[in-house]
C-alpha positions as CSV (number, residue, x, y, z in Angstrom):
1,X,105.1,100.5,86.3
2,X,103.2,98.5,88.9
3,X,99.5,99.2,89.2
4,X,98.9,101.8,92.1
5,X,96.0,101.5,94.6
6,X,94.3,104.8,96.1
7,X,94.4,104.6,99.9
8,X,91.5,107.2,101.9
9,X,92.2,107.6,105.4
10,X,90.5,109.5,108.3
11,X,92.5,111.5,111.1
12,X,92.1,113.8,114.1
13,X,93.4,117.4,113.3
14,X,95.9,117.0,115.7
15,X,97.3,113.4,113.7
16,X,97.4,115.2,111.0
17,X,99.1,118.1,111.9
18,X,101.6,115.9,113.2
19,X,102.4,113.9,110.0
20,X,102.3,117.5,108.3
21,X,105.1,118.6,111.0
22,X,107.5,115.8,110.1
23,X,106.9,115.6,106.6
24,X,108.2,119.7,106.9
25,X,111.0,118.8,109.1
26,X,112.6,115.9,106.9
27,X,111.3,117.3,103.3
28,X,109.4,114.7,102.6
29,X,105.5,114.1,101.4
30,X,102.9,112.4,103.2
31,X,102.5,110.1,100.9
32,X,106.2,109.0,100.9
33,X,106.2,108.9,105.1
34,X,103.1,107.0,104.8
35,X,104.3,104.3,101.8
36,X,108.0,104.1,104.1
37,X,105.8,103.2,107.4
38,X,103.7,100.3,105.5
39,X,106.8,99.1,103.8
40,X,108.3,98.6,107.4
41,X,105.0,96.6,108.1
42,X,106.5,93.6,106.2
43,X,109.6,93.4,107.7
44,X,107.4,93.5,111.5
45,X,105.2,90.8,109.9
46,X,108.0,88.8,108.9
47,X,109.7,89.7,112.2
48,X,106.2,88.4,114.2
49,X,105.7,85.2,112.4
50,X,109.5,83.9,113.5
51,X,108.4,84.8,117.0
52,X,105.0,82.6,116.7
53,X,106.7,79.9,114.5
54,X,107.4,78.1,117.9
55,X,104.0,77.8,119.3
């Protein structure tokens, strides 16, 4: 198993009881929205440096 870092974040009441809405409407934990929306991050990065590779 890889080694697992411990991530603290602060929210509004109102971000959070947003996240906590869709994680009841899909089934799904926070934690396992949260790890899919940084996952995507890599693909944007990788997406962003194409874009910049011609400046």
């Amino acid at each position: 198993m890889k080694n697992k870092r411990e991530i603290t974040i602060r929210v509004t009441e109102q971000e959070f009881a947003m996240l906590e809405s869709h994680c009841q409407a899909v089934g799904r934990t926070k934690t396992d929205i949260l790890r899919e929306f940084i996952r995507s991050l890599g693909s944007k990065t990788t997406d962003t440096s194409k874009d910049n590779a011609g400046i």
